[in-house]
MDAnalysis code that builds the backbone (N, CA, C; Angstrom):
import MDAnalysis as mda
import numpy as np

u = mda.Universe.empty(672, n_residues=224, atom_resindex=np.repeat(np.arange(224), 3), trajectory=True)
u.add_TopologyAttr("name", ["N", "CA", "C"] * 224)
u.add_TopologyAttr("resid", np.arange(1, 225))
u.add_TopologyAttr("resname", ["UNK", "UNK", "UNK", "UNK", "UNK", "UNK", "UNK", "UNK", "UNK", "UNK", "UNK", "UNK", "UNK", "UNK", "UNK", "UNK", "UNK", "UNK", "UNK", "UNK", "UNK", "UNK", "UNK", "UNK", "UNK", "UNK", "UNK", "UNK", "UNK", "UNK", "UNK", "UNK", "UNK", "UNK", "UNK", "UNK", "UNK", "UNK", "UNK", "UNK", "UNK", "UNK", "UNK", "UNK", "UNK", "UNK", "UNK", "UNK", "UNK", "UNK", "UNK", "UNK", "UNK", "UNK", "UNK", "UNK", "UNK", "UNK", "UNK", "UNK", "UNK", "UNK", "UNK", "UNK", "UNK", "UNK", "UNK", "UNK", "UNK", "UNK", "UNK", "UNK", "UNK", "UNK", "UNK", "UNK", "UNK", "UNK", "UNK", "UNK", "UNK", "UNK", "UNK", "UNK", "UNK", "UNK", "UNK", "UNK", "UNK", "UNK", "UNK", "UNK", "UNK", "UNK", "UNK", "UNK", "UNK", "UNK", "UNK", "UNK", "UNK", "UNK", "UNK", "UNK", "UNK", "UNK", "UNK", "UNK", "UNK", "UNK", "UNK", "UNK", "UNK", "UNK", "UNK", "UNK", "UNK", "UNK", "UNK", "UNK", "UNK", "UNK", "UNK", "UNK", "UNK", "UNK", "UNK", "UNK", "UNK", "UNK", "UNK", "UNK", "UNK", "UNK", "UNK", "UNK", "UNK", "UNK", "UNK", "UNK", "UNK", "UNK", "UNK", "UNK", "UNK", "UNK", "UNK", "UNK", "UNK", "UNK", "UNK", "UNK", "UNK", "UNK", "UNK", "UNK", "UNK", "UNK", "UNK", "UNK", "UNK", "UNK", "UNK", "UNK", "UNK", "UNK", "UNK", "UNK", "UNK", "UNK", "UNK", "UNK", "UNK", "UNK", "UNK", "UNK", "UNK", "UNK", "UNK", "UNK", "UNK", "UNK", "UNK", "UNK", "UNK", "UNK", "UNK", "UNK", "UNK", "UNK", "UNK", "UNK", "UNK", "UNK", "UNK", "UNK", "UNK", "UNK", "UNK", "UNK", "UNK", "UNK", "UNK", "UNK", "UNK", "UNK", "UNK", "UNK", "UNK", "UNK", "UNK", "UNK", "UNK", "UNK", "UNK", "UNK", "UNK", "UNK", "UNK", "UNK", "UNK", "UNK", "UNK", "UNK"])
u.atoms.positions = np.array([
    [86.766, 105.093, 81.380],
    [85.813, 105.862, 82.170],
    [85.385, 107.100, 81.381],
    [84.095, 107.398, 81.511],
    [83.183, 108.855, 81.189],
    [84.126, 110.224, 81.217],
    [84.128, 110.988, 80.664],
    [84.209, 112.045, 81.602],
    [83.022, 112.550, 82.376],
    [81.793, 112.096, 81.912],
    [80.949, 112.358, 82.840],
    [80.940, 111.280, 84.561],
    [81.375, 110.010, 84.323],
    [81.407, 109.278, 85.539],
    [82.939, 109.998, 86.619],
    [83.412, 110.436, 85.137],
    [85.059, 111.202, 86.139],
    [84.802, 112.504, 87.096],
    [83.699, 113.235, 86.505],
    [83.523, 114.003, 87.092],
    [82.756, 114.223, 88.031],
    [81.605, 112.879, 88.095],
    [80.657, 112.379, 89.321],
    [81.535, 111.852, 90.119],
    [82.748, 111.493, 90.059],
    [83.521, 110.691, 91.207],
    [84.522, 112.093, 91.697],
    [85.014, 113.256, 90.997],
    [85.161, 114.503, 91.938],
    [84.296, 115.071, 92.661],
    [83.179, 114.870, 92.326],
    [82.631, 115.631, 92.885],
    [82.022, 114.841, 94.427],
    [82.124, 113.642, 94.014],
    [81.831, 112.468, 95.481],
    [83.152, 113.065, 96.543],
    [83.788, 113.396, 95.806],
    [85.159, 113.357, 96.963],
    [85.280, 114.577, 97.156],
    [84.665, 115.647, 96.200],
    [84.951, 117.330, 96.975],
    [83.874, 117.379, 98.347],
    [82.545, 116.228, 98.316],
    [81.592, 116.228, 99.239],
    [82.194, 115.403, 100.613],
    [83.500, 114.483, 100.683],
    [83.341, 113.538, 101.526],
    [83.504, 114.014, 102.971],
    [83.164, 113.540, 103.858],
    [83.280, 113.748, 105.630],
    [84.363, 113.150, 106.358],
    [85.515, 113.813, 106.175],
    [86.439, 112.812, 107.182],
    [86.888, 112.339, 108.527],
    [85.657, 113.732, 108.822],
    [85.447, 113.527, 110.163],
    [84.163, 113.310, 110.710],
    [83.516, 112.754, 110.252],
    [82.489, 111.771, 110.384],
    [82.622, 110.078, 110.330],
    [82.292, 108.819, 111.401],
    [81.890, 108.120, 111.126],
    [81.240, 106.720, 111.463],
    [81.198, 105.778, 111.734],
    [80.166, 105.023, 112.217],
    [80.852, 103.741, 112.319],
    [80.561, 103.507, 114.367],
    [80.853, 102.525, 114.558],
    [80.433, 101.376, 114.787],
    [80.259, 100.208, 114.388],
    [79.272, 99.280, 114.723],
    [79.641, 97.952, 115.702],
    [78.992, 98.017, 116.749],
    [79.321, 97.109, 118.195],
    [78.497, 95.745, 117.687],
    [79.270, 94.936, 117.145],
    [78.442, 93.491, 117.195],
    [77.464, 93.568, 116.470],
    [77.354, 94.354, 115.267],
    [75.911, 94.547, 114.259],
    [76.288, 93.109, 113.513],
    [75.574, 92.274, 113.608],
    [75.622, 90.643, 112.450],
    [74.567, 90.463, 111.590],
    [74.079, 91.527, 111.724],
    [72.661, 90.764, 110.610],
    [73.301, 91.154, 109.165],
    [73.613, 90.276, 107.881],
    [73.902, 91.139, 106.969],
    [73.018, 92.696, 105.831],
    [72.151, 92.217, 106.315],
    [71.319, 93.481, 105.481],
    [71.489, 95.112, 106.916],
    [71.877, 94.581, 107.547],
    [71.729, 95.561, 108.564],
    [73.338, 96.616, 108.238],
    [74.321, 95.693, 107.758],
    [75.292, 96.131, 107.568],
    [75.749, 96.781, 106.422],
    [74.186, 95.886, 105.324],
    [74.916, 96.425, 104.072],
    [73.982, 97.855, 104.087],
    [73.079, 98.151, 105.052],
    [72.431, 99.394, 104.617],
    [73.113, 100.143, 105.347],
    [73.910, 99.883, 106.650],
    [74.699, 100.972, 107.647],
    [75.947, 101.639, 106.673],
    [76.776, 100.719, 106.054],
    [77.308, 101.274, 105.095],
    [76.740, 102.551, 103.285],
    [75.496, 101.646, 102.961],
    [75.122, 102.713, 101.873],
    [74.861, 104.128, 102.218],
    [74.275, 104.340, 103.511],
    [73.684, 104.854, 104.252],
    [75.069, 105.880, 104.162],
    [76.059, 105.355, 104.709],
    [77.347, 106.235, 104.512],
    [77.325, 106.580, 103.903],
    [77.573, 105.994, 102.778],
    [78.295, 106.782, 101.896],
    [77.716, 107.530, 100.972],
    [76.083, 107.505, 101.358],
    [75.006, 108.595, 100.938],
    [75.340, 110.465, 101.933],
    [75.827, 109.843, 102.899],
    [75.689, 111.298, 103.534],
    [77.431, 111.605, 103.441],
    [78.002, 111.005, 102.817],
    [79.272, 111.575, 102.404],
    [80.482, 111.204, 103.635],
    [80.630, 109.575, 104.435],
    [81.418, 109.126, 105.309],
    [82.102, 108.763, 104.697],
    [83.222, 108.161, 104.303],
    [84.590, 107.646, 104.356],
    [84.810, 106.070, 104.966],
    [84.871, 105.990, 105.818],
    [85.433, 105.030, 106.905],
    [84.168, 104.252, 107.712],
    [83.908, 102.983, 107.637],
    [83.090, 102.092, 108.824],
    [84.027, 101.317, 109.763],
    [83.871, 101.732, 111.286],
    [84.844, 100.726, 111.689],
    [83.262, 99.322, 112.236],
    [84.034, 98.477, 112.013],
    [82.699, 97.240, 112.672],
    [84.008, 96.512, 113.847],
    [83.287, 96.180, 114.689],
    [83.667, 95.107, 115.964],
    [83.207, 94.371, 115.792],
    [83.732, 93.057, 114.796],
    [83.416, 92.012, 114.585],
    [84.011, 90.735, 113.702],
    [84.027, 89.507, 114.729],
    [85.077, 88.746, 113.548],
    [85.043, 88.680, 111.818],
    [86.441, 89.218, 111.537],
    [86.516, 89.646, 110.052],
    [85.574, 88.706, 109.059],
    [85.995, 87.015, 109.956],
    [85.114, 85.872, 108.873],
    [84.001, 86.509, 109.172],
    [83.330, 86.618, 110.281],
    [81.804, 86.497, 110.340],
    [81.335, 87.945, 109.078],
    [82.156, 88.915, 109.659],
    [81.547, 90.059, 108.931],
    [81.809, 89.772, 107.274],
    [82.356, 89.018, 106.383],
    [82.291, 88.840, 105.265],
    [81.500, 87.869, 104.852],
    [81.379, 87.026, 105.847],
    [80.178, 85.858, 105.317],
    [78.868, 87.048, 105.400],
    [78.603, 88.184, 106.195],
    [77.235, 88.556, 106.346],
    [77.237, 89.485, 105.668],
    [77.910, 89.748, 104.358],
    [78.156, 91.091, 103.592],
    [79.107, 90.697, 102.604],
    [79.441, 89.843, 102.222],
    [80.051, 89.557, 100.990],
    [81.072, 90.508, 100.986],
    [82.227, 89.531, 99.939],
    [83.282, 90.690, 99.454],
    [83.413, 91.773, 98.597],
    [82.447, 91.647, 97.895],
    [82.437, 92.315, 96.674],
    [80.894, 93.160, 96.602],
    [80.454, 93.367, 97.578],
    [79.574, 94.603, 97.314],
    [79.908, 95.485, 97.209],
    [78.976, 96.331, 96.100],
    [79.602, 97.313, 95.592],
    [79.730, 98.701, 96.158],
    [79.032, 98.976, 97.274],
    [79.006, 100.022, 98.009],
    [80.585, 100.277, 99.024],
    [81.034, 99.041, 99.347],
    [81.912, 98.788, 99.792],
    [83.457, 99.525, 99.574],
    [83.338, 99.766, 97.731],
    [84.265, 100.431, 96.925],
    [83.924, 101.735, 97.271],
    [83.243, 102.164, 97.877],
    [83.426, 103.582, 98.189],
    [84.024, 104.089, 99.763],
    [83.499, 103.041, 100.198],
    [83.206, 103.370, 101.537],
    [83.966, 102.439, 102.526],
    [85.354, 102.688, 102.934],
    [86.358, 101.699, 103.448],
    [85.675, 101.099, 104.644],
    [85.994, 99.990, 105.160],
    [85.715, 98.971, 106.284],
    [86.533, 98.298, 106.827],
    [86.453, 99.148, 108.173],
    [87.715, 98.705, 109.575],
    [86.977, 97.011, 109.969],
    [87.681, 96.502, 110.321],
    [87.256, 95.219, 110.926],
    [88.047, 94.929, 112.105],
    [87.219, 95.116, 113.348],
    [87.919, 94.681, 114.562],
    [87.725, 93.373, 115.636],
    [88.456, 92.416, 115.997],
    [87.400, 91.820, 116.951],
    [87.585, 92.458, 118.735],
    [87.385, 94.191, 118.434],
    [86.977, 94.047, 120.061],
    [86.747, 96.058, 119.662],
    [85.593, 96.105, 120.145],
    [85.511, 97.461, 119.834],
    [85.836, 98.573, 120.273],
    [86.600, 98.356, 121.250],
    [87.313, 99.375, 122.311],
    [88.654, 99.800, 121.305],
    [89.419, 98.458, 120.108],
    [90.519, 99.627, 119.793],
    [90.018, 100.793, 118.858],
    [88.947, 100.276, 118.037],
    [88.666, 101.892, 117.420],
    [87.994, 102.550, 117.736],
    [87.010, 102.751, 119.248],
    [86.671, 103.734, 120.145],
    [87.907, 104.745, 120.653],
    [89.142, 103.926, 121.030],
    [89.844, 104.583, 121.656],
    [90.844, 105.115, 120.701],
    [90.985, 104.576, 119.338],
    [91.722, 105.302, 118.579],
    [91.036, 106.595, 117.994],
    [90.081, 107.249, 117.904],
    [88.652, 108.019, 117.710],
    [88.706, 109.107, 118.851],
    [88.406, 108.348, 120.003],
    [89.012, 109.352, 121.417],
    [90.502, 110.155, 121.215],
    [91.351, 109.589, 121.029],
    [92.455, 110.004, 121.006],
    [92.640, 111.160, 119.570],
    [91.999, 110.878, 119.047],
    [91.825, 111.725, 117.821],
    [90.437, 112.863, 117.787],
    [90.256, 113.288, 119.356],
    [89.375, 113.812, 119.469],
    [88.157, 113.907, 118.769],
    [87.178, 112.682, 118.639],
    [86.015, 112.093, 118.272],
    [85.458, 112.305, 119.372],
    [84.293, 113.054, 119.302],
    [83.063, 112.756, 120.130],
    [82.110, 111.407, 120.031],
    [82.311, 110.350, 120.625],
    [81.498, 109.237, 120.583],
    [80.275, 109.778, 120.927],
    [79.138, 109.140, 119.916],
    [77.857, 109.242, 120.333],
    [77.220, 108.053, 120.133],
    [76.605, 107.517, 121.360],
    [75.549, 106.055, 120.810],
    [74.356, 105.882, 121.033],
    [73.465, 105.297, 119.850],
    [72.220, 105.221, 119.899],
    [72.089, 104.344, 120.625],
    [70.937, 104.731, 121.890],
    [70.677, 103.855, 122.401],
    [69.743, 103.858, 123.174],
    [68.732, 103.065, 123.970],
    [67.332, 103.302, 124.693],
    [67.218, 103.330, 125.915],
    [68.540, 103.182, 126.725],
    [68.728, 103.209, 128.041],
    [69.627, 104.082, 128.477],
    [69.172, 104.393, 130.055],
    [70.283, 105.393, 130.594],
    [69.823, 107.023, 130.352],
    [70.678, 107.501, 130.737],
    [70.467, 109.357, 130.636],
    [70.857, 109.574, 128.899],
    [69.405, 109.686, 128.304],
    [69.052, 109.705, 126.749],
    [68.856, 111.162, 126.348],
    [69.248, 111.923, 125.353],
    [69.402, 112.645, 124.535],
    [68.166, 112.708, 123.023],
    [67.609, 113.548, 122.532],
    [67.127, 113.602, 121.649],
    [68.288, 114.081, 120.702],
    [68.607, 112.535, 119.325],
    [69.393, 112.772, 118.552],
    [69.737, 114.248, 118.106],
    [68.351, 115.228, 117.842],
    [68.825, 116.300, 117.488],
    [69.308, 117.257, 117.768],
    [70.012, 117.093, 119.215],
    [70.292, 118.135, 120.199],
    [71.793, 117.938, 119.955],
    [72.019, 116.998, 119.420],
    [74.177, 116.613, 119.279],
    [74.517, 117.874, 118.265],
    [75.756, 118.442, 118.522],
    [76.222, 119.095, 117.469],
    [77.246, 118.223, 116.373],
    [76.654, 117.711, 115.161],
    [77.543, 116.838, 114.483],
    [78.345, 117.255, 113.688],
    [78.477, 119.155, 113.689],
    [79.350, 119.344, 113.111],
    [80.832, 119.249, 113.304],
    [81.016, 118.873, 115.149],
    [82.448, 118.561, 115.701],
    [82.138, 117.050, 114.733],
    [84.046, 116.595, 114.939],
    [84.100, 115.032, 114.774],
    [83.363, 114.415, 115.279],
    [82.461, 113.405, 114.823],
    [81.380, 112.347, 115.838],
    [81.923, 111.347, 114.931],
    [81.808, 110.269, 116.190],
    [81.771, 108.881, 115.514],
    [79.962, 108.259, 116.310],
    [79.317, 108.169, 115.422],
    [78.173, 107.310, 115.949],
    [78.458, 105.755, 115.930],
    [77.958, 105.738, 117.531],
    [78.247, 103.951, 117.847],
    [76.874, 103.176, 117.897],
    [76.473, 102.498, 116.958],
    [75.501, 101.569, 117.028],
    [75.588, 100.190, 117.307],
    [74.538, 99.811, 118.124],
    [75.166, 97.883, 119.304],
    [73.988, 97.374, 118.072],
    [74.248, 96.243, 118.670],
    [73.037, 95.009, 117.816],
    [71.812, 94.884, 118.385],
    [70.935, 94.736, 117.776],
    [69.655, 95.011, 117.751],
    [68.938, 94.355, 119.494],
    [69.735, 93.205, 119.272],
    [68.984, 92.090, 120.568],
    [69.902, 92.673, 121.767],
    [71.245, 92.883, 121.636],
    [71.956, 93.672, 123.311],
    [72.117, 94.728, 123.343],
    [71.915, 95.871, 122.302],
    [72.688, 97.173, 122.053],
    [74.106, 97.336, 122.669],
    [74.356, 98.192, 123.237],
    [75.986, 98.825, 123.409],
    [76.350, 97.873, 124.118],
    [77.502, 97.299, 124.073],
    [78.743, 96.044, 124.630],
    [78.719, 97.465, 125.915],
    [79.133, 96.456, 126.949],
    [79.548, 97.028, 128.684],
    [81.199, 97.370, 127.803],
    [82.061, 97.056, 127.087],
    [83.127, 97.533, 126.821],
    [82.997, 98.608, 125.621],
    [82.006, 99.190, 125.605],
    [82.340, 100.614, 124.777],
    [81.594, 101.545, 125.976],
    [80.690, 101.435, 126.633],
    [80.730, 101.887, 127.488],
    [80.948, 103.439, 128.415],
    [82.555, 102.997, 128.575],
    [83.387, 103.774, 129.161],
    [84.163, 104.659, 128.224],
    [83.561, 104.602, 126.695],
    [84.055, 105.706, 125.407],
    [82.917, 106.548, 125.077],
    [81.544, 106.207, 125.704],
    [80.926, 106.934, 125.047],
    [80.889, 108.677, 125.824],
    [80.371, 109.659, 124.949],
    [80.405, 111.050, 125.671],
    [79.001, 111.104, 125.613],
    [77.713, 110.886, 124.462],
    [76.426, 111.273, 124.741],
    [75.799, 109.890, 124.353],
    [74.974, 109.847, 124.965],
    [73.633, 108.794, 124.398],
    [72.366, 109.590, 123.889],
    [72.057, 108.767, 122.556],
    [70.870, 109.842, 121.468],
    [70.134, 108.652, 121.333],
    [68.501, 108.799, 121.330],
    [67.430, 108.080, 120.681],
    [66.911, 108.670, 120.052],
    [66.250, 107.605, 119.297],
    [64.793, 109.018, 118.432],
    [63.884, 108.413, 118.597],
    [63.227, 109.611, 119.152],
    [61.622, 109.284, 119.907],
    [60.807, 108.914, 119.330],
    [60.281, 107.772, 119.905],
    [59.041, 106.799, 119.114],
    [57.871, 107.520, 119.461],
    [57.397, 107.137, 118.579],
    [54.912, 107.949, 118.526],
    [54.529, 106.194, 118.506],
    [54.717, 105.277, 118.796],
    [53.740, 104.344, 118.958],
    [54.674, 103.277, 119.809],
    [53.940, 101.520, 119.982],
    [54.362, 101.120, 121.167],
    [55.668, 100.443, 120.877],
    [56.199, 100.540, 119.700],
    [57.584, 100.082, 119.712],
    [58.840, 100.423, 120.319],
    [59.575, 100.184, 120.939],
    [60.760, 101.201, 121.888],
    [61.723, 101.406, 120.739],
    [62.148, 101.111, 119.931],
    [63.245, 101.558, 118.712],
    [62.756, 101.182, 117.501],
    [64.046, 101.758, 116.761],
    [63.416, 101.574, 115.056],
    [64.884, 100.055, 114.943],
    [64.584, 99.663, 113.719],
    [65.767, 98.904, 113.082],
    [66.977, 99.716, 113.496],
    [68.362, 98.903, 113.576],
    [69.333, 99.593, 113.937],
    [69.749, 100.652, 112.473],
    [69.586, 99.938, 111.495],
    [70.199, 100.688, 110.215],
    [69.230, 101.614, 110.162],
    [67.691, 101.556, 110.277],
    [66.866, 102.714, 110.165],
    [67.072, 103.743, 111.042],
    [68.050, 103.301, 112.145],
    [67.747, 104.653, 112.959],
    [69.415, 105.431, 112.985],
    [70.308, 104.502, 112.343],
    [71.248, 105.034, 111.653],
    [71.182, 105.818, 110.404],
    [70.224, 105.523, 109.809],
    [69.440, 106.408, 108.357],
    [69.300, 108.115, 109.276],
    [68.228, 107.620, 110.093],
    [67.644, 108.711, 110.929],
    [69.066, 110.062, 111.230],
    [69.526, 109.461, 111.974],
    [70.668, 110.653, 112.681],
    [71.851, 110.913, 111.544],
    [71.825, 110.201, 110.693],
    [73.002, 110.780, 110.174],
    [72.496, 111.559, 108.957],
    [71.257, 111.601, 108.482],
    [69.925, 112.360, 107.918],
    [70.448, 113.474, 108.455],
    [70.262, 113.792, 110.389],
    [70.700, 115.113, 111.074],
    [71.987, 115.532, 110.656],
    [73.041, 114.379, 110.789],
    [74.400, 114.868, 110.623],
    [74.705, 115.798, 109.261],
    [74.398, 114.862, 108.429],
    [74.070, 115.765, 106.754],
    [73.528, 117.094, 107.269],
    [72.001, 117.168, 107.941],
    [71.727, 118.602, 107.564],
    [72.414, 119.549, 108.511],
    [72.724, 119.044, 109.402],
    [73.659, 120.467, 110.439],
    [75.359, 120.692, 109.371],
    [75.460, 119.886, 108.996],
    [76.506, 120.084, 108.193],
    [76.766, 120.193, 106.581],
    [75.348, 120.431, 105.941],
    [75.016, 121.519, 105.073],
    [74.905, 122.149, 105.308],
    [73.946, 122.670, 106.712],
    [74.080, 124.419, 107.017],
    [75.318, 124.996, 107.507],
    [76.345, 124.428, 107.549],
    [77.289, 124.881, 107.913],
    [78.488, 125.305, 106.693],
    [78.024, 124.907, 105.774],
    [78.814, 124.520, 104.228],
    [80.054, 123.784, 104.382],
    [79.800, 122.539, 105.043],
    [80.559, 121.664, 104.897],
    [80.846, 120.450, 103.636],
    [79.612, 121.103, 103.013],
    [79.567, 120.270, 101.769],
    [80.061, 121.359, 100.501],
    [80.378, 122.289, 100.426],
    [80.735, 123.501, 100.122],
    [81.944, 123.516, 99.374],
    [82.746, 122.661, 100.214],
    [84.434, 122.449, 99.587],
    [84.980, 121.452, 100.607],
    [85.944, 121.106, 99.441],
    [86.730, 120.229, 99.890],
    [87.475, 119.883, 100.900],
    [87.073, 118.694, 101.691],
    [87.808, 118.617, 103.714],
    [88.820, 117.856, 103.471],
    [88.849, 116.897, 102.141],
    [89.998, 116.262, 102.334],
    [91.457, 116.790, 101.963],
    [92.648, 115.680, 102.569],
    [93.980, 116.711, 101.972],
    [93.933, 116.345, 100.577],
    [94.807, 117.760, 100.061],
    [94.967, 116.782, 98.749],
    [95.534, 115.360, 98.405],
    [96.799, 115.158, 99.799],
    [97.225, 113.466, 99.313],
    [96.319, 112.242, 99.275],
    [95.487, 112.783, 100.356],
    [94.130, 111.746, 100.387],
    [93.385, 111.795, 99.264],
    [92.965, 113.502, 98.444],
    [92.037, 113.305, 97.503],
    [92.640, 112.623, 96.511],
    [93.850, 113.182, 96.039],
    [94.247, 112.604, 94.853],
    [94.375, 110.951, 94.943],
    [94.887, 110.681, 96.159],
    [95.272, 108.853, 96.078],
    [94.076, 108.362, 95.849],
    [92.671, 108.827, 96.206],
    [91.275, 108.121, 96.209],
    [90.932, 108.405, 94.941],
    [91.008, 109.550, 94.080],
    [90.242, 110.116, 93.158],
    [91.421, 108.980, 92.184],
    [92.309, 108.369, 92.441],
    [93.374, 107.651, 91.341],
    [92.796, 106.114, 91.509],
    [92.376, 105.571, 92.786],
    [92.100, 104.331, 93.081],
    [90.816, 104.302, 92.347],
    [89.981, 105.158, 92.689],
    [88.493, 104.856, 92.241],
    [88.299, 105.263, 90.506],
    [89.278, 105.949, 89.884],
    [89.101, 106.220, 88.270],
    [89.995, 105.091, 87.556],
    [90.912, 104.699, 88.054],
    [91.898, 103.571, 87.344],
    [92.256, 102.465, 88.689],
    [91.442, 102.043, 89.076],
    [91.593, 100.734, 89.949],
    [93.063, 99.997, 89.703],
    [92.769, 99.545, 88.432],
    [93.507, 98.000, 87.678],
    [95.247, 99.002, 87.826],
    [95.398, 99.904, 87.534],
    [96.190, 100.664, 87.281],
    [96.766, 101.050, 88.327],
    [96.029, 101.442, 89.498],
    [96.429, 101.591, 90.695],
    [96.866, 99.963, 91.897],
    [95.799, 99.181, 90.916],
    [96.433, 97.952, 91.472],
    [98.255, 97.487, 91.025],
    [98.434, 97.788, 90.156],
    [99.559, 97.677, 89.198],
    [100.655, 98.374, 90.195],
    [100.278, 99.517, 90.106],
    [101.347, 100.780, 91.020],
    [101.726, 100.233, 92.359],
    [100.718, 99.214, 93.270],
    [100.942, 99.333, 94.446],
    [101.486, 97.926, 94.470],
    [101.683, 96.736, 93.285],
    [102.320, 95.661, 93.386],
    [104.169, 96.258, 92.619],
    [103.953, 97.267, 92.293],
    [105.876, 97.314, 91.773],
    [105.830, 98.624, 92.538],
    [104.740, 99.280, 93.485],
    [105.904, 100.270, 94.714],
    [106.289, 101.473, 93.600],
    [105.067, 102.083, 92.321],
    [105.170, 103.145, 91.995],
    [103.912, 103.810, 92.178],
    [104.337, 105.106, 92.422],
    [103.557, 106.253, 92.858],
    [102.691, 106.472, 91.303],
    [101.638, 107.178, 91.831],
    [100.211, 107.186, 90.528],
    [100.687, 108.225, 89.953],
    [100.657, 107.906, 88.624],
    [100.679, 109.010, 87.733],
    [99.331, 110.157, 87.511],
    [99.696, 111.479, 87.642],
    [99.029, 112.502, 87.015],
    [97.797, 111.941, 86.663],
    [97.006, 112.680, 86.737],
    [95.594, 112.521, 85.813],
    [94.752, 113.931, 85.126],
    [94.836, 113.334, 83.985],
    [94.165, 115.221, 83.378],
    [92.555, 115.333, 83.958],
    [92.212, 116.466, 83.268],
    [90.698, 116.895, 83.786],
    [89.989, 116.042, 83.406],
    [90.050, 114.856, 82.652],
    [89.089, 114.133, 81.724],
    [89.470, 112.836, 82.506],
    [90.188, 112.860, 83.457],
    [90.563, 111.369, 84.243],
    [91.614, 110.209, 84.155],
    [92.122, 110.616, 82.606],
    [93.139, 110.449, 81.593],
    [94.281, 110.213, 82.168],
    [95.565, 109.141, 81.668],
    [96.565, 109.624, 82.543],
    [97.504, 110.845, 81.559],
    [97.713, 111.889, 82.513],
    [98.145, 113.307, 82.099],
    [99.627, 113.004, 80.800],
    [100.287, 111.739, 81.263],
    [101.431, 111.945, 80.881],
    [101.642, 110.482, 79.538],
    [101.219, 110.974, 78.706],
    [100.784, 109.919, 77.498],
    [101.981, 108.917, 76.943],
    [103.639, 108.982, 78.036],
    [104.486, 108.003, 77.573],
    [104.172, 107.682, 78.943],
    [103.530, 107.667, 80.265],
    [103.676, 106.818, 81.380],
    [103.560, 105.404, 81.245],
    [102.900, 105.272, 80.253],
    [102.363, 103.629, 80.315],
    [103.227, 102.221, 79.839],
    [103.683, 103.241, 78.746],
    [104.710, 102.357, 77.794],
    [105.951, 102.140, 78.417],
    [106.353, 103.779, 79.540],
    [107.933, 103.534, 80.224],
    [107.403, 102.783, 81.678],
    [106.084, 102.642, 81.690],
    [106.248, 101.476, 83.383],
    [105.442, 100.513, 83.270],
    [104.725, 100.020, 81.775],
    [103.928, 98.774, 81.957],
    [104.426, 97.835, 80.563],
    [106.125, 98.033, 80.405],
    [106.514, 97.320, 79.316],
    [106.858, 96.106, 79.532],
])
């Protein structure tokens, strides 16, 4: 690795949101999923949880996209357990949606924890998330269509989320702990290496400023 790619991947992780992130109720279309995710991990999310069978969601998004490596993916088949694990972790659920007592997206404060819940295009929100949500947000249409694409209007609000939380300088410094930064900043600069560590149950070695591993006999005393 660069030291220039080493130092584009600190700086991805001094930006990331860990308390931000996006839930998806029955989203199946695969392009819908693969942009709900880029989309993340453009405004600096972490975590997608999806409600949806694990096969289906890999046949509609492949294993190996590459956006994927940034940006972890919960797979549930019922979307109430990671609504309610979110609740319990004091997440403000918010879901886009076109019915009911509606909200103009830009009125949410996204600088608390939000998890945005987006349904599928043809039913929107499952009757079982429901009873997790705290606000419902649309964004107001100018012509005769009633919504945008689900991923476009996931583009849309989390567009907001980014900017209420640049003005806040949340992008400013670093939210994660260090055990989190360092374990991510080790997975994503030496993968193969970190794959290695987690099949013999050793902890990651050091890494210098250049991405390097810090300790120049580690390799020879644990990969002989």
């Amino acid at each position: 690795m660069t030291e220039q790619r080493f130092a584009r991947v600190v700086e991805v992780l001094e930006q990331r949101q860990p308390d931000l992130t996006v839930v998806t109720d029955s989203v199946h279309k695969g392009q819908n999923l693969s942009a709900i995710v880029r989309t993340c991990d453009a405004v600096g999310i972490m975590e997608v949880h999806s409600a949806l069978d694990e096969r289906t969601f890999r046949a509609h998004t492949g294993t190996t996209m590459g956006t994927h490596k940034w940006v972890e993916t919960q797979v549930y088949p019922d979307v109430r357990t990671p609504l309610e694990k979110l609740k319990n972790n004091n997440y403000q659920i918010v879901a886009a949606d076109t019915s009911g007592e509606i909200l103009d997206y830009r009125s949410v404060d996204f600088t608390k924890p939000t998890a945005l819940l987006l349904g599928a295009e043809k039913y929107g929100i499952s009757d079982q998330a429901a009873g997790y949500i705290d606000q419902r947000i649309t964004v107001p249409m100018m012509g005769m269509v009633e919504s945008f694409n689900v991923s476009v209007a996931c583009a849309i609000i989390l567009a907001e989320a980014r900017l209420q939380r640049e003005k806040a300088g949340f992008y400013k410094q670093r939210r994660l702990s260090d055990q989190r930064y360092y374990r991510l900043l080790f997975e994503w600069t030496q993968p193969l290496l970190a794959a290695y560590c987690q099949k013999h149950d050793l902890d990651y070695p050091a890494l210098d400023a250049k991405g390097d591993i810090a300790n120049p006999d580690w390799r020879e005393s644990h990969t002989s």
